[in-house]
PyMOL CGO cylinders between C-alpha atoms (Angstrom):
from pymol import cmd
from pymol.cgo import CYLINDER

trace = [
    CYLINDER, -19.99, 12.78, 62.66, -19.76, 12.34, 58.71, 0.3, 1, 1, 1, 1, 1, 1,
    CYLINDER, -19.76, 12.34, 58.71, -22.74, 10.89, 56.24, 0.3, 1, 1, 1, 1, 1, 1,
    CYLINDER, -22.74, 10.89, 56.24, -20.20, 7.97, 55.91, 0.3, 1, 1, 1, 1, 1, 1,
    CYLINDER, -20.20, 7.97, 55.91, -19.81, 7.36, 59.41, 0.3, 1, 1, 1, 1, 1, 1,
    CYLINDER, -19.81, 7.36, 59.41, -23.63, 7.58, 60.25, 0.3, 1, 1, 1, 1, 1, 1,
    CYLINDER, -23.63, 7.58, 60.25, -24.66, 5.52, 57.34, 0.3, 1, 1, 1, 1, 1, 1,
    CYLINDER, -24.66, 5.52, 57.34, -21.87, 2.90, 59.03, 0.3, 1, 1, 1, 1, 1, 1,
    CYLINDER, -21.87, 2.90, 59.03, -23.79, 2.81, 61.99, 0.3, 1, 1, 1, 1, 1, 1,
    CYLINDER, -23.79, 2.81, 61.99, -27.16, 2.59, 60.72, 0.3, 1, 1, 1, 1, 1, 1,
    CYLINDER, -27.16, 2.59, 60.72, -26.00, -0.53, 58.56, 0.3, 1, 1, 1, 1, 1, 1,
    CYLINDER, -26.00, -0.53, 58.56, -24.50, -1.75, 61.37, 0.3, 1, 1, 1, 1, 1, 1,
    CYLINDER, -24.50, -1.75, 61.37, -27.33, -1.35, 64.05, 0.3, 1, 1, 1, 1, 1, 1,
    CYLINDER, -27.33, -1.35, 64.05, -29.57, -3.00, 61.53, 0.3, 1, 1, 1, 1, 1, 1,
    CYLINDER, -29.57, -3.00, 61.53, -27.77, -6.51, 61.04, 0.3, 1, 1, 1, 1, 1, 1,
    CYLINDER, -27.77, -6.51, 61.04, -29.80, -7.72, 64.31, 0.3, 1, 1, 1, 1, 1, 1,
    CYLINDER, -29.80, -7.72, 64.31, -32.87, -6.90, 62.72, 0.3, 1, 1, 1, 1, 1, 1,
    CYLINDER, -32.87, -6.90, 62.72, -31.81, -7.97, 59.27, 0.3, 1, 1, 1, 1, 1, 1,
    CYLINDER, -31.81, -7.97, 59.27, -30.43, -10.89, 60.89, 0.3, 1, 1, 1, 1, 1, 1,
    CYLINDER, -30.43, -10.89, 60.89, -34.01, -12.46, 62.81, 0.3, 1, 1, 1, 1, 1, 1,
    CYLINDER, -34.01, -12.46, 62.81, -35.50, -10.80, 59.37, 0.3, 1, 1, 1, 1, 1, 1,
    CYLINDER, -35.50, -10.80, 59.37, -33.55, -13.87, 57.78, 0.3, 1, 1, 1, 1, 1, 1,
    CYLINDER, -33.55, -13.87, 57.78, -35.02, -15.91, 60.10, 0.3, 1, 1, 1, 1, 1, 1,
    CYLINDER, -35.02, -15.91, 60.10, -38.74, -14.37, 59.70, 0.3, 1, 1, 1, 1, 1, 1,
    CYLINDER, -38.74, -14.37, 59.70, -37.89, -14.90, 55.81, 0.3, 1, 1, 1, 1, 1, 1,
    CYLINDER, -37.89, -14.90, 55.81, -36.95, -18.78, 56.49, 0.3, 1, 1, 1, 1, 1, 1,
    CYLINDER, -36.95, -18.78, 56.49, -40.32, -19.44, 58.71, 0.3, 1, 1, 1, 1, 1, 1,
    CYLINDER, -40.32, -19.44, 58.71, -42.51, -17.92, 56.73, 0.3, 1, 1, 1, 1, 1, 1,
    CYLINDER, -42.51, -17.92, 56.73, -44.03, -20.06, 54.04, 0.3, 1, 1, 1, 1, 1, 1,
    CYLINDER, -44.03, -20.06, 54.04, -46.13, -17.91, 51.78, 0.3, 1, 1, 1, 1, 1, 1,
    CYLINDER, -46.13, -17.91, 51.78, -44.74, -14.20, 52.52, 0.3, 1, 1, 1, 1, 1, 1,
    CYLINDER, -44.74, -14.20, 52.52, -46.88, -11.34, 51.16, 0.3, 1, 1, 1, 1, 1, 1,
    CYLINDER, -46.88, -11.34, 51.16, -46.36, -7.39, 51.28, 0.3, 1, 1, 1, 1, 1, 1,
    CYLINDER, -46.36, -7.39, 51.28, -47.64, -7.06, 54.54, 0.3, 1, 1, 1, 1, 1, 1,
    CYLINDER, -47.64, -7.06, 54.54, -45.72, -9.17, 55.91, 0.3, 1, 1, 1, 1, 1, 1,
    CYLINDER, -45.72, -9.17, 55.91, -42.64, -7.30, 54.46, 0.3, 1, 1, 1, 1, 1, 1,
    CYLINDER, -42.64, -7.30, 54.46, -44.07, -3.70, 55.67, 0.3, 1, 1, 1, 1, 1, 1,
    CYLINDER, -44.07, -3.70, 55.67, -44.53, -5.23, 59.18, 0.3, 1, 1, 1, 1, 1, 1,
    CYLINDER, -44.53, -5.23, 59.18, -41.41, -6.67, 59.22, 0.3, 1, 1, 1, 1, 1, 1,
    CYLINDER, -41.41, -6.67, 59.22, -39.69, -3.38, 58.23, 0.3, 1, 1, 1, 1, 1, 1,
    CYLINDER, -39.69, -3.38, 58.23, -42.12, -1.00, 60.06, 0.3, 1, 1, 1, 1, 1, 1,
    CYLINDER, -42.12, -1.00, 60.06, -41.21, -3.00, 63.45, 0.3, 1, 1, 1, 1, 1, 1,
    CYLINDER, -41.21, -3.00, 63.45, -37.73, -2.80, 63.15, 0.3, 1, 1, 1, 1, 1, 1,
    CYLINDER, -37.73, -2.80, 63.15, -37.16, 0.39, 61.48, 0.3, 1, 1, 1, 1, 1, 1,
    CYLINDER, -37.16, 0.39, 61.48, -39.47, 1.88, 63.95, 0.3, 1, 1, 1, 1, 1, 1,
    CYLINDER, -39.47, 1.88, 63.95, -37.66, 0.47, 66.87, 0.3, 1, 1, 1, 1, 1, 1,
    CYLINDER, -37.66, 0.47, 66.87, -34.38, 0.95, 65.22, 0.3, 1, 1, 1, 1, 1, 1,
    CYLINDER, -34.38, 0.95, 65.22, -34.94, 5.04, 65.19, 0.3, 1, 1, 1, 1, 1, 1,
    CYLINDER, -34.94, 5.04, 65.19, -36.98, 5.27, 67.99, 0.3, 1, 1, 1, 1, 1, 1,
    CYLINDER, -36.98, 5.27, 67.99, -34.28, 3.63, 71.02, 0.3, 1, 1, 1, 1, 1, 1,
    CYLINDER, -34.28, 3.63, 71.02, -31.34, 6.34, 69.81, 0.3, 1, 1, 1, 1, 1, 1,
    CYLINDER, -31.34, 6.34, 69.81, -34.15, 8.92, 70.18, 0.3, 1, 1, 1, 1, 1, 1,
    CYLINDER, -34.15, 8.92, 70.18, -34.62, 8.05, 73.61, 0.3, 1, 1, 1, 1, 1, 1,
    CYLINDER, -34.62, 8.05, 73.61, -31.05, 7.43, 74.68, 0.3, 1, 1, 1, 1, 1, 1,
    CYLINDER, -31.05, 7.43, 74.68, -30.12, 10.60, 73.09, 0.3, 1, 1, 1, 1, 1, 1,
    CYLINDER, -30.12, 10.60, 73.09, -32.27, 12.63, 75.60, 0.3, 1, 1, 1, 1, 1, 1,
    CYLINDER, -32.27, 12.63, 75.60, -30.80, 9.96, 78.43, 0.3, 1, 1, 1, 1, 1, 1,
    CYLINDER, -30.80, 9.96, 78.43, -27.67, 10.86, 77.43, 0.3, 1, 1, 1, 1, 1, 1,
    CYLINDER, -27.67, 10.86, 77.43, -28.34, 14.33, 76.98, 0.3, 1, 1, 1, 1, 1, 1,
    CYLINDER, -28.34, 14.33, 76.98, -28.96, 14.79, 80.71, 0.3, 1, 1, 1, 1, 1, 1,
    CYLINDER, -28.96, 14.79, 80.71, -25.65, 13.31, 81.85, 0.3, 1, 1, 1, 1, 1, 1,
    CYLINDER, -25.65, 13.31, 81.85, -23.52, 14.75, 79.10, 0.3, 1, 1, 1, 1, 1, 1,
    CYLINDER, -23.52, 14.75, 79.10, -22.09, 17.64, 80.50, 0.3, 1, 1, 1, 1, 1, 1,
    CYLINDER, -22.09, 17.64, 80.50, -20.88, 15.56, 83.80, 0.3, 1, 1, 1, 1, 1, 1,
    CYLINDER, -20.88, 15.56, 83.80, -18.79, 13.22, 81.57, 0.3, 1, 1, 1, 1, 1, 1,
    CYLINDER, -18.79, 13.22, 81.57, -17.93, 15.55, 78.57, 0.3, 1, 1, 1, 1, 1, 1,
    CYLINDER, -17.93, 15.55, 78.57, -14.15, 15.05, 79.03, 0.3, 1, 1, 1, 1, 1, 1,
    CYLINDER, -14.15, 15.05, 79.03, -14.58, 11.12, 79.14, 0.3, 1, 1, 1, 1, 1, 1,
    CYLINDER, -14.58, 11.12, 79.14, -17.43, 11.35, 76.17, 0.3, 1, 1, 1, 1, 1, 1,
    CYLINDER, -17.43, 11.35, 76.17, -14.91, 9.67, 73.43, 0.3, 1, 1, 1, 1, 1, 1,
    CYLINDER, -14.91, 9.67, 73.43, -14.50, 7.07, 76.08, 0.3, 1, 1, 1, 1, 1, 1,
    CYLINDER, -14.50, 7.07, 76.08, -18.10, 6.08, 76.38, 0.3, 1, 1, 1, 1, 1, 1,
    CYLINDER, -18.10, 6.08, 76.38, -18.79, 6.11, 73.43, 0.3, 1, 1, 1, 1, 1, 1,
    CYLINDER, -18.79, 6.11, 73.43, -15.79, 3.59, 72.08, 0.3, 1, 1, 1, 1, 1, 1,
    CYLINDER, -15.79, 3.59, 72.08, -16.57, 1.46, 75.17, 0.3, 1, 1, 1, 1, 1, 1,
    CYLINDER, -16.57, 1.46, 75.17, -20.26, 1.26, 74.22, 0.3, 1, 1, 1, 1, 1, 1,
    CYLINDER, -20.26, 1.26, 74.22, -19.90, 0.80, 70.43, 0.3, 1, 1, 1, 1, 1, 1,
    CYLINDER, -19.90, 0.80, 70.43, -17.26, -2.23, 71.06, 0.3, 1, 1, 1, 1, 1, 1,
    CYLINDER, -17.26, -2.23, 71.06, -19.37, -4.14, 73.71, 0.3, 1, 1, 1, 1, 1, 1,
    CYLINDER, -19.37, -4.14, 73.71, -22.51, -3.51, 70.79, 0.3, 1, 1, 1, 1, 1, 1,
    CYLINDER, -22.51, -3.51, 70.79, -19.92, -4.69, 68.19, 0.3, 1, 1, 1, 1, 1, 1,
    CYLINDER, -19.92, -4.69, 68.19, -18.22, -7.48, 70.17, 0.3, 1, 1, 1, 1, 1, 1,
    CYLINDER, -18.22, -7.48, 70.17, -21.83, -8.86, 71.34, 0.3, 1, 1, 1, 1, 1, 1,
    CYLINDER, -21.83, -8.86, 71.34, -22.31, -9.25, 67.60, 0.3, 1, 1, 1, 1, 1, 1,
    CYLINDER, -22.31, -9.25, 67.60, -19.79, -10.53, 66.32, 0.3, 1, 1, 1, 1, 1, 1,
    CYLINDER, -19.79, -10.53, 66.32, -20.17, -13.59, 69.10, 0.3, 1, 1, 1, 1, 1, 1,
    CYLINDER, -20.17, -13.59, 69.10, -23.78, -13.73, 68.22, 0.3, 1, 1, 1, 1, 1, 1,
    CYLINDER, -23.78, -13.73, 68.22, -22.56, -14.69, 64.57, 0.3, 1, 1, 1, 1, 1, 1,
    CYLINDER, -22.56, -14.69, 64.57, -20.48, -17.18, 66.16, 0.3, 1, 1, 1, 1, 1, 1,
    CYLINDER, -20.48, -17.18, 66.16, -23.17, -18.78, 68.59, 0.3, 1, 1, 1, 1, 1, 1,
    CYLINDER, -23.17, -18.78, 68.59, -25.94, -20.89, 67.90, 0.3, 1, 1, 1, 1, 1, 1,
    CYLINDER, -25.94, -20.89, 67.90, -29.06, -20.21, 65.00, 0.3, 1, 1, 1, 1, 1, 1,
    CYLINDER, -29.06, -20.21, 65.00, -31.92, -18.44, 66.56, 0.3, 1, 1, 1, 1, 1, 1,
    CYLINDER, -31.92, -18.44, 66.56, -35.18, -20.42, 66.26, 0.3, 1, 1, 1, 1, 1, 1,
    CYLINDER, -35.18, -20.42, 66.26, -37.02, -19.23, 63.24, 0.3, 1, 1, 1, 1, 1, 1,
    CYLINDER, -37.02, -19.23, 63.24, -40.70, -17.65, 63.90, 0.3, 1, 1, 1, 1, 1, 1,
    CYLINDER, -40.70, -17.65, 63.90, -43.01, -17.46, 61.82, 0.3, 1, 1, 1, 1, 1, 1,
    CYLINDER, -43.01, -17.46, 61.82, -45.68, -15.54, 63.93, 0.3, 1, 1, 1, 1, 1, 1,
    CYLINDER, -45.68, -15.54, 63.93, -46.60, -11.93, 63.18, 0.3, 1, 1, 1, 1, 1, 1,
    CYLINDER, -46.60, -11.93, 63.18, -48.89, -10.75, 66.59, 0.3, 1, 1, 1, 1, 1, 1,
    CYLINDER, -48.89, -10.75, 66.59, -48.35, -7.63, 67.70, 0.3, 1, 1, 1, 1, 1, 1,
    CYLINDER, -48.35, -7.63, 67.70, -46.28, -9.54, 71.10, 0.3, 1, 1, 1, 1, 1, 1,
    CYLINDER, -46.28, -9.54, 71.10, -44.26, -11.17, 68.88, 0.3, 1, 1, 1, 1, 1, 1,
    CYLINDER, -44.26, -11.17, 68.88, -43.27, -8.63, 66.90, 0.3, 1, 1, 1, 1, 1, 1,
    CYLINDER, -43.27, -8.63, 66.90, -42.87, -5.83, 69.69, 0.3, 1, 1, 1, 1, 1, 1,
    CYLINDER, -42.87, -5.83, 69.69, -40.57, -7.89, 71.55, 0.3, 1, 1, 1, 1, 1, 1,
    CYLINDER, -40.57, -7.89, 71.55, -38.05, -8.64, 68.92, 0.3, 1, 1, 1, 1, 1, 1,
    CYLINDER, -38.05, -8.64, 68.92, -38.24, -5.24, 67.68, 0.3, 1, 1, 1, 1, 1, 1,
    CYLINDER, -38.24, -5.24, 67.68, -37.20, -4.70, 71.28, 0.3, 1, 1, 1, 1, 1, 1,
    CYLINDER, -37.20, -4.70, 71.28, -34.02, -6.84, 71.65, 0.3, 1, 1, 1, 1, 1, 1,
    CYLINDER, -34.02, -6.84, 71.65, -33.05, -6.50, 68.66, 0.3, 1, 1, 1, 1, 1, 1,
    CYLINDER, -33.05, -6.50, 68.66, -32.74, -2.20, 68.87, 0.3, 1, 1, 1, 1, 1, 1,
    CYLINDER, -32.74, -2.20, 68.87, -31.22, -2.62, 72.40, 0.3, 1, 1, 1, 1, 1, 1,
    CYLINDER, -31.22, -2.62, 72.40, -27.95, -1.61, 70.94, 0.3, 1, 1, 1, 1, 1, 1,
    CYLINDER, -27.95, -1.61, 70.94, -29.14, 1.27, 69.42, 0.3, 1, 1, 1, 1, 1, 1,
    CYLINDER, -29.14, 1.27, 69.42, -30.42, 2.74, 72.53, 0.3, 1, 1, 1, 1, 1, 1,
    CYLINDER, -30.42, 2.74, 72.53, -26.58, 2.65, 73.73, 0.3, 1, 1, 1, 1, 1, 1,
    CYLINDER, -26.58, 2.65, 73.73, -26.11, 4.19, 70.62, 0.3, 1, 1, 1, 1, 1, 1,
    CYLINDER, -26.11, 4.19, 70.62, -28.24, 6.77, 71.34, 0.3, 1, 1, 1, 1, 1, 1,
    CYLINDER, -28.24, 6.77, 71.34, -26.20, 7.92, 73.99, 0.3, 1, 1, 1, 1, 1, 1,
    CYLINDER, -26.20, 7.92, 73.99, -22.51, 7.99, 72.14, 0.3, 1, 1, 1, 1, 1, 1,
    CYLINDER, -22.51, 7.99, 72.14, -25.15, 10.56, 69.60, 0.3, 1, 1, 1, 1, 1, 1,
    CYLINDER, -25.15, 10.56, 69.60, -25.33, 12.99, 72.84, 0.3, 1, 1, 1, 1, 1, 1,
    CYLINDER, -25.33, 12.99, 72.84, -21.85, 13.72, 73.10, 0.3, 1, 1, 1, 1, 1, 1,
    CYLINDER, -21.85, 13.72, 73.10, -21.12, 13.62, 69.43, 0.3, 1, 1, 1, 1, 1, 1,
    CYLINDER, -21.12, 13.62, 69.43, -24.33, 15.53, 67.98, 0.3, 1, 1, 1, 1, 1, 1,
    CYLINDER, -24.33, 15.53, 67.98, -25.46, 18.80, 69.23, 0.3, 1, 1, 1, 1, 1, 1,
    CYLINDER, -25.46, 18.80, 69.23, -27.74, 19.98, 66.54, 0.3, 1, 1, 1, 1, 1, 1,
    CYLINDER, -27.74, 19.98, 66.54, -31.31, 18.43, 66.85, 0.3, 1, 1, 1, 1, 1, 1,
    CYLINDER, -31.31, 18.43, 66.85, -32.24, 18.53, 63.27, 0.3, 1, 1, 1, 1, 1, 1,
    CYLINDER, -32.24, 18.53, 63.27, -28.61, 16.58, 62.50, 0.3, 1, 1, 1, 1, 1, 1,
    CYLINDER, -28.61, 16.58, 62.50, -29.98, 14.36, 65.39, 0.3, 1, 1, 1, 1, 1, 1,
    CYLINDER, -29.98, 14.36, 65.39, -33.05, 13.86, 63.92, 0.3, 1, 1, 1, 1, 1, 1,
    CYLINDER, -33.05, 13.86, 63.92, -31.77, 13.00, 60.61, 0.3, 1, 1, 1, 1, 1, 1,
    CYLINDER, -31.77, 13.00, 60.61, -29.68, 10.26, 61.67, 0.3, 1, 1, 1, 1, 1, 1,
    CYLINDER, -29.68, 10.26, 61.67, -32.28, 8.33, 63.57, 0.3, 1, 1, 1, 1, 1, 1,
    CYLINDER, -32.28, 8.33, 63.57, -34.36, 8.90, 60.39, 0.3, 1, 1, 1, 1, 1, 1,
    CYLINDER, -34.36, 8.90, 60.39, -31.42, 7.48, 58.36, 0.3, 1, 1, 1, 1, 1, 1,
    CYLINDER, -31.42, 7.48, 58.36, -30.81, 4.50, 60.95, 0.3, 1, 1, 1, 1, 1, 1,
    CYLINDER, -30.81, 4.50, 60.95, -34.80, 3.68, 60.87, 0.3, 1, 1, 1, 1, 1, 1,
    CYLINDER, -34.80, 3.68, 60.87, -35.11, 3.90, 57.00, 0.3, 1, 1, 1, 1, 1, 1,
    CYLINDER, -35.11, 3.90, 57.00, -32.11, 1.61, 56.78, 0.3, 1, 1, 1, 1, 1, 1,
    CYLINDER, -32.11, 1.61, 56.78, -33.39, -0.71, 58.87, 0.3, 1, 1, 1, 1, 1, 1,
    CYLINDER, -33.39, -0.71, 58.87, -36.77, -0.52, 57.48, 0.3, 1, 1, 1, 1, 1, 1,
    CYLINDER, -36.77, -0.52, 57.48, -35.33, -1.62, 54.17, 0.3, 1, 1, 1, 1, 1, 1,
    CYLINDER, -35.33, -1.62, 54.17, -32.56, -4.10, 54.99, 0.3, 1, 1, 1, 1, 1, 1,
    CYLINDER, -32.56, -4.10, 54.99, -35.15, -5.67, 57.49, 0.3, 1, 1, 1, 1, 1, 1,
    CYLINDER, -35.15, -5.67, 57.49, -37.24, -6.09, 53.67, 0.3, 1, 1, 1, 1, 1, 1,
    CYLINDER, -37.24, -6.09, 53.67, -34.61, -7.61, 52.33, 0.3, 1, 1, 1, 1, 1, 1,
    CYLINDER, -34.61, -7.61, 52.33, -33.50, -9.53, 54.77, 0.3, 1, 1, 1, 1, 1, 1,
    CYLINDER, -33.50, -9.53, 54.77, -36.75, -11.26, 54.87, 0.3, 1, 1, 1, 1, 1, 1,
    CYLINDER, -36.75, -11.26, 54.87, -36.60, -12.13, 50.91, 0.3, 1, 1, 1, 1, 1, 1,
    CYLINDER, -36.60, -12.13, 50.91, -33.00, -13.31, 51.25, 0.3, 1, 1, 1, 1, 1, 1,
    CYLINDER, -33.00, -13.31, 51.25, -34.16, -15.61, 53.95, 0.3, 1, 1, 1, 1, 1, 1,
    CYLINDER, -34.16, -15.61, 53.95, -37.10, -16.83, 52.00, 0.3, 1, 1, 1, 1, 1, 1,
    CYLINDER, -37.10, -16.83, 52.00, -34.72, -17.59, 49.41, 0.3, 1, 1, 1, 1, 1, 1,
    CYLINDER, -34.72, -17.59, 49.41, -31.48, -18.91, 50.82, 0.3, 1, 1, 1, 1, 1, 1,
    CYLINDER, -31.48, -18.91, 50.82, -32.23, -19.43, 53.68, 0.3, 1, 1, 1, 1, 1, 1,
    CYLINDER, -32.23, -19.43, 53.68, -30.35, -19.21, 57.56, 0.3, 1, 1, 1, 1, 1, 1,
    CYLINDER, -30.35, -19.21, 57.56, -26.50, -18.41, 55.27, 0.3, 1, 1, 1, 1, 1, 1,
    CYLINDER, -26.50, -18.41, 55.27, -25.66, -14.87, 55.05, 0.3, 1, 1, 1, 1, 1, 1,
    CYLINDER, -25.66, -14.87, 55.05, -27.24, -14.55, 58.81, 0.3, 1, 1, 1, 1, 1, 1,
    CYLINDER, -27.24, -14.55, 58.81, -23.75, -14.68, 60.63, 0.3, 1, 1, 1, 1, 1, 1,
    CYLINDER, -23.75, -14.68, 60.63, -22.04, -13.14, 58.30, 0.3, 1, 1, 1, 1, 1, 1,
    CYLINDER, -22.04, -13.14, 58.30, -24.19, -9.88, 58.81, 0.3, 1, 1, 1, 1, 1, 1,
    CYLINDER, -24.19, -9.88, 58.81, -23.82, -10.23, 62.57, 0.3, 1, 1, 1, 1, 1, 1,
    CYLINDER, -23.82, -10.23, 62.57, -20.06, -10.37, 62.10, 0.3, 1, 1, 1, 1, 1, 1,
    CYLINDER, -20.06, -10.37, 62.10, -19.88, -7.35, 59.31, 0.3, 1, 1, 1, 1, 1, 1,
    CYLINDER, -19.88, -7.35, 59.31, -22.07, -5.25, 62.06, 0.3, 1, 1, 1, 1, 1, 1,
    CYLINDER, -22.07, -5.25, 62.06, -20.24, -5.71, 64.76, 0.3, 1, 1, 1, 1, 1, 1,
    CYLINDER, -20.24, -5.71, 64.76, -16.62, -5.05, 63.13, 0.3, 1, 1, 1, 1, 1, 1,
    CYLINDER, -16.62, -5.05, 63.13, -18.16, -1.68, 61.68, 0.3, 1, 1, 1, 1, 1, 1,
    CYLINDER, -18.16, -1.68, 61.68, -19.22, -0.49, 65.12, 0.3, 1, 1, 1, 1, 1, 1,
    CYLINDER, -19.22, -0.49, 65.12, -16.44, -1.59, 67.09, 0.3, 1, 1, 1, 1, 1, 1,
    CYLINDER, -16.44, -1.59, 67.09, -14.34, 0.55, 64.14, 0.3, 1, 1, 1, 1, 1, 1,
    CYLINDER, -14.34, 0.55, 64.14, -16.38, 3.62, 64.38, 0.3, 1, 1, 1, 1, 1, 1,
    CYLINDER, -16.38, 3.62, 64.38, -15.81, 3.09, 67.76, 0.3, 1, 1, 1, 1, 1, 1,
    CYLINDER, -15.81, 3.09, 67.76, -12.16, 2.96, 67.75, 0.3, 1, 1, 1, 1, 1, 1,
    CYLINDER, -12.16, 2.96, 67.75, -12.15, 6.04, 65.32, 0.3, 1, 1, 1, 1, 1, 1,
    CYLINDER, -12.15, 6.04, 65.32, -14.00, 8.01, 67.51, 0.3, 1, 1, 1, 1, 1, 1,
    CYLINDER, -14.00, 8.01, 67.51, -11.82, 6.75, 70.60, 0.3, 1, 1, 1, 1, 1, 1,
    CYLINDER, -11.82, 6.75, 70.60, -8.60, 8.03, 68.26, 0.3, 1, 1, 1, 1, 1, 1,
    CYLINDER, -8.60, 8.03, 68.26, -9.88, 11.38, 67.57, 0.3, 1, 1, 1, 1, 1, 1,
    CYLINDER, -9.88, 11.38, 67.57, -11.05, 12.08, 71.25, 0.3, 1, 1, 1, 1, 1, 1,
    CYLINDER, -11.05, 12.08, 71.25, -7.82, 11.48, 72.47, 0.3, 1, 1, 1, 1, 1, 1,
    CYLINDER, -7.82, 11.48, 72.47, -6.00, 13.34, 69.80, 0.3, 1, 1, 1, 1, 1, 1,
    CYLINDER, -6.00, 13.34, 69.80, -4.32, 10.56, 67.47, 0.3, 1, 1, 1, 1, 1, 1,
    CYLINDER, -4.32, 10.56, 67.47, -5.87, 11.20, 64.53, 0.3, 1, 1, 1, 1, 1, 1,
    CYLINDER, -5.87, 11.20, 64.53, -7.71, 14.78, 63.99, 0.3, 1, 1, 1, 1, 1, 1,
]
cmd.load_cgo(trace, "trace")
């Protein structure tokens, strides 16, 4: 797996949590850095920490499906990709503007569901455990920061880039997906 490709997937894991960051943005009245740092810390944290733990899931199966791995992995990066791209079709979320620790833990939760599927494509497709640790370092720091931003943008426009972020991360990981699909089964090398 390339720079480019990982980078891809950490953009596109983090459009949930940019996504309800929009919505945090829109709810909150009088934002300040902590809320920001919370926001991203919650997110980002999440975001790295569920590919950490389906990596070692994975990790335990991966030699029982190794033949099929290019397989799993498409399959799971287009349901991630194709549950996104109907979320940007489906109704607004409710904006929130609480920050409690419940609150916060369980969006951090659904919205880094998807990245503990991910987790598991990174057991077939990463073997070295300092590469693995750098790319849930580079999907949690890119969270951490579009999660920031995501929360100004919403403060300041508002609910309209929200589906269109949904959409743009789900048509990235269904594509990785696909290319990873391709190369397993010998189309493209």
């Amino acid at each position: 797996m390339s720079i480019v490709e990982l980078l891809l997937i950490a953009v596109g894991l983090s459009m949930d949590a940019f996504a309800v960051s929009v919505c945090k943005g829109l709810a909150t009245k009088k934002e300040t850095i902590k809320h920001y740092l919370c926001v991203g810390a919650w997110f980002g944290g999440f975001q790295a920490l569920m590919p950490t733990i389906g990596y070692f899931l994975g990790s335990t199966f991966a030699q029982y499906i190794e033949r099929l791995d290019h397989w799993v992995a498409f399959i799971l990066l287009a349901v991630i990709g194709i549950n996104m791209i109907k979320e940007a079709f489906g109704e607004d979320e409710e904006a929130n503007d609480s920050f409690a620790v419940k609150t916060m833990f369980l969006m951090a939760v659904a919205t880094s569901i998807d990245a503990l599927a991910v987790g598991i494509t990174f057991a077939f497709m990463i073997k070295d455990i300092i590469y693995m640790i750098f790319a849930v370092s580079a999907i949690g720091v890119t969270t951490f920061v579009l999660s920031m931003a995501g929360m100004k943008i919403g403060n300041i426009f508002g609910t309209r880039y929200k589906a269109k972020a949904e959409l743009a991360g789900g048509i990235i990981l269904i594509l990785i997906g696909l290319k990873i699909l391709l190369e397993g089964v010998g189309v493209i090398g």
